[in-house]
C-alpha positions in Angstrom: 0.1 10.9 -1.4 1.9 7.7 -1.2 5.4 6.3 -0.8 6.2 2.7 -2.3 9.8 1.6 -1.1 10.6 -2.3 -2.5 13.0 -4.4 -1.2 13.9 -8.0 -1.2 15.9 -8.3 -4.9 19.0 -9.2 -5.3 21.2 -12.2 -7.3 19.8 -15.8 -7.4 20.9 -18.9 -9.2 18.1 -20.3 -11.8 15.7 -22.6 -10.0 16.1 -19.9 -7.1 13.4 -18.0 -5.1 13.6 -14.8 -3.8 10.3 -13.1 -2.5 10.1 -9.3 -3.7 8.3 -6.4 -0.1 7.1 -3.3 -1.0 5.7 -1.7 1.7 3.3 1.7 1.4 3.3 4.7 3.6 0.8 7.4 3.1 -2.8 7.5 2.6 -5.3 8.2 0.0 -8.6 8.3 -0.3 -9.3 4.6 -1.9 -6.6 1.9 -3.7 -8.0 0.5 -6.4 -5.4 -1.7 -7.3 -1.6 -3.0 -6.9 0.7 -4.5 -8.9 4.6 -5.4 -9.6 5.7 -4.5 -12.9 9.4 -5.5 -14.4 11.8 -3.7 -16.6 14.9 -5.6 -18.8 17.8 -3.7 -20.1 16.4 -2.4 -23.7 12.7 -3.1 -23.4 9.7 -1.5 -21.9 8.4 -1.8 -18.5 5.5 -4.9 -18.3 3.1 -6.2 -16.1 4.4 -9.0 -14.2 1.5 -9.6 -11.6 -2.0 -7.3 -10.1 -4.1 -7.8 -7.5 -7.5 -5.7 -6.9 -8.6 -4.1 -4.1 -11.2 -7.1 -3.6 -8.1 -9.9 -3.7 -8.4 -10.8 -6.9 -5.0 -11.7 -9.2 -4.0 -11.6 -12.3 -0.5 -13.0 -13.8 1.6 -12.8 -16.9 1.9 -15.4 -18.8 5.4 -15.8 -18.5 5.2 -15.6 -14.7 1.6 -17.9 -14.1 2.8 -20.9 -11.7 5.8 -19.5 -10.4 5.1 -15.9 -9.1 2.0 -15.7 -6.5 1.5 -11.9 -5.6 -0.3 -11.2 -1.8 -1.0 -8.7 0.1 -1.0 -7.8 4.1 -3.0 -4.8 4.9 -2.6 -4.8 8.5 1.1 -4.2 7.3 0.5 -2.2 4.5 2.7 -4.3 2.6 2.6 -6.0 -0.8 4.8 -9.2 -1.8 5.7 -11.3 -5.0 7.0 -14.5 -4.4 9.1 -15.8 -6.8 9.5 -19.3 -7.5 11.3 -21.2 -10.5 13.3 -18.0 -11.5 14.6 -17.8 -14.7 17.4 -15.9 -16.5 14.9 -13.9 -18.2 12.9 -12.5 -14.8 16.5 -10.7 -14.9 15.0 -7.0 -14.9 14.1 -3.9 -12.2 11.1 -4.9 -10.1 9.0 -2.1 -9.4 6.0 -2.0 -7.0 2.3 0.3 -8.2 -0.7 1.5 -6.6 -3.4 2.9 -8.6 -4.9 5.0 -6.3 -8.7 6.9 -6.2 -7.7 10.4 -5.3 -11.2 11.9 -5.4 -14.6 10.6 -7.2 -12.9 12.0 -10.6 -9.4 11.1 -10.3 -6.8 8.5 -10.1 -3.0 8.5 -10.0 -0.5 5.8 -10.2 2.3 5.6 -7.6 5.6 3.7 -8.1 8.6 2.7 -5.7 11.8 2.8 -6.8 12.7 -0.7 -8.1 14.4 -3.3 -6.8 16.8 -5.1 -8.9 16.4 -9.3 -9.4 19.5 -10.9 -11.5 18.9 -14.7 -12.2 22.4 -16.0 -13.4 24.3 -18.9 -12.4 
């Protein structure tokens, strides 16, 4: 089992910067995988930004250049840094693991969200 608990949202002007923690507790048998994903008022939740359990990232268009997503394992802890922020990053932030439970199974594990408004 894991626990994801985000923090570091909050309200920013556009330009602004605000870099998003989510730090993990727990343990499972391998992470495959973590990864923020956002969620606007009236539309589904989307992939903002991934990176793989060899340090590998991947970015949303709408994000590439201005987000960089990193990782300290020591600390458990993943981060997005947000640079550039727009009025449309304006959504729920919420942290994922996709976790290797056993050889035949996997199971995705989210936080709670964090809220990011970008409005002037």
């Amino acid at each position: 089992q894991m626990q994801l608990v985000e923090s570091g949202g909050g309200l920013v002007q556009p330009g602004g910067s605000l870099r998003l923690s989510c730090a993990a507790s727990g343990s499972v048998w391998r992470i495959n995988g973590m990864g923020w994903y956002r969620q606007a008022p009236g539309k589904q939740r989307e992939p903002v930004a991934q990176i793989s359990s060899g340090g590998s990232t991947n970015y949303a268009d709408s994000v590439t250049g201005r987000f960089t997503i990193s990782r300290d394992s020591a600390k458990n802890t993943l981060y997005l840094q947000m640079n550039s922020l727009k009025p449309e990053d304006t959504a729920v932030y919420y942290c994922n693991v996709n976790a290797q439970l056993d050889w035949f199974s996997t199971r995705n594990y989210w936080g709670q969200g964090t809220q990011v408004t970008v409005s002037s």
